[in-house]
N, C-alpha and C positions, 0 to 999 in steps of 0.2 A: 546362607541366605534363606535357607527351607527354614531352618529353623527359627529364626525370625522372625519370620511369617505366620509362622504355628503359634507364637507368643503372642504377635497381635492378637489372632486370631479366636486364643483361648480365653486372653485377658476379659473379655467382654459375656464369658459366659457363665462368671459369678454374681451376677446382678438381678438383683432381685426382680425391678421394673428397667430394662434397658430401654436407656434412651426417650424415656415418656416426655412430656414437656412440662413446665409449670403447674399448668393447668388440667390437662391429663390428669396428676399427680394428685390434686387437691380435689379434681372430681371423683375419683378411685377413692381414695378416703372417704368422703363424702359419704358415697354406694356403700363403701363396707362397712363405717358404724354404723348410720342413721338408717341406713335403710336394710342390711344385712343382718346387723351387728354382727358380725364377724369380726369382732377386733383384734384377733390376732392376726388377721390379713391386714387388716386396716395399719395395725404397730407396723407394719413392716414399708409402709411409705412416712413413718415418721422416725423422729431420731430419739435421742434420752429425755427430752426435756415432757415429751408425753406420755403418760404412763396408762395402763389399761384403766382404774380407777376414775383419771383427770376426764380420760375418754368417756366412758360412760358417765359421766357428770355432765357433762355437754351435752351426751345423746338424751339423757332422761330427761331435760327443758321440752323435748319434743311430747305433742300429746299421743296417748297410749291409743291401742287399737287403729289408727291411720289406715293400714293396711287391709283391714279386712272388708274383704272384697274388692280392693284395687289392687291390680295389676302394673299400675303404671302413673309414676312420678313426674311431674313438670320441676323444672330447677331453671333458676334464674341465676343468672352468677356473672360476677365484675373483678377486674383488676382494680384496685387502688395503689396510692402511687406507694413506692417500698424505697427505701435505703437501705446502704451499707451490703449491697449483693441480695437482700431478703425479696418478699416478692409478694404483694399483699394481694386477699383477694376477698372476697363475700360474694357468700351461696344465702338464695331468698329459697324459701319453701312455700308457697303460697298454700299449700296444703297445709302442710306443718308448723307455719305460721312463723317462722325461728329465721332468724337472720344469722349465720356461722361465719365467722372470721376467724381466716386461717393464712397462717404466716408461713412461708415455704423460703426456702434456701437450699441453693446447691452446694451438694456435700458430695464428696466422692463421686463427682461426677455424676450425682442423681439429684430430682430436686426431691428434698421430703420435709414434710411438717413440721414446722419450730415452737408451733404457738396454736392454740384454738381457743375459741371462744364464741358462744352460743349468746342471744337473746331473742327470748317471746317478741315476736310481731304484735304490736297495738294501733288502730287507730288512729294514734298522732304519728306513727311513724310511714304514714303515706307517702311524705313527702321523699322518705330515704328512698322510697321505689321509684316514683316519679321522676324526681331531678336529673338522674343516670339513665344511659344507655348500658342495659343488659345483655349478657346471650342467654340463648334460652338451649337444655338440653333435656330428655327426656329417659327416665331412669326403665325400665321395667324390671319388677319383680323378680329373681332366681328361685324357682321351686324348688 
């Protein structure tokens, strides 16, 4: 019986992010390219179909220097609907101006990135902000 116990017990303490949620998962990415670039933290909430290169391709839409002198991100972000187990979501940057859509699925018991994709915010695209109910979260900078 002990040992059994010790199995559950252990099983759970090879995981990279245990237990995060959805969303969690896709904010944590989020932080660690766009606003970190850390992306080898960031690879580690997604799976094979991401690759560091694919990633910083997405993050470089963002405009350079953002950070200087800000300490502190506002982030809008939504579920859209998902199939097939996947889990759709968009992060707005009203800073950053960049709309990111990101595809998550649970794998091995964790949700991680399946898909990412970046566009420049423009002026006709108001309406994407408007029509939806967002949440709002608030990054601050790691020195």
């Amino acid at each position: 019986m002990f040992t059994l116990v010790l199995v559950i017990a252990l099983s759970g303490c090879n995981s990279s992010q245990p237990n995060i949620s959805a969303v969690e998962s896709v904010l944590k990415f989020f932080e660690y390219g766009w606003v970190e670039h850390d992306y080898d933290h960031a690879l580690t909430l997604a799976n094979e179909n991401i690759t560091q290169k694919k990633l910083q391709k997405e993050v470089a839409k963002v405009k350079k220097g953002y950070w200087e002198g800000n300490q502190k991100l506002d982030l809008l972000y939504r579920e859209k609907e998902g199939k097939n187990g996947y889990k759709n979501f968009v992060i707005y940057s009203p800073s950053y101006r960049v709309f990111v859509n990101l595809k998550v699925k649970k794998t091995s018991g964790e949700w991680r990135v399946n898909d990412v994709s970046s566009e420049i915010f423009s002026s006709d695209d108001l309406d994407k902000v408007n029509d939806y109910e967002w949440e709002n979260k608030e990054i601050t900078k790691q020195k």
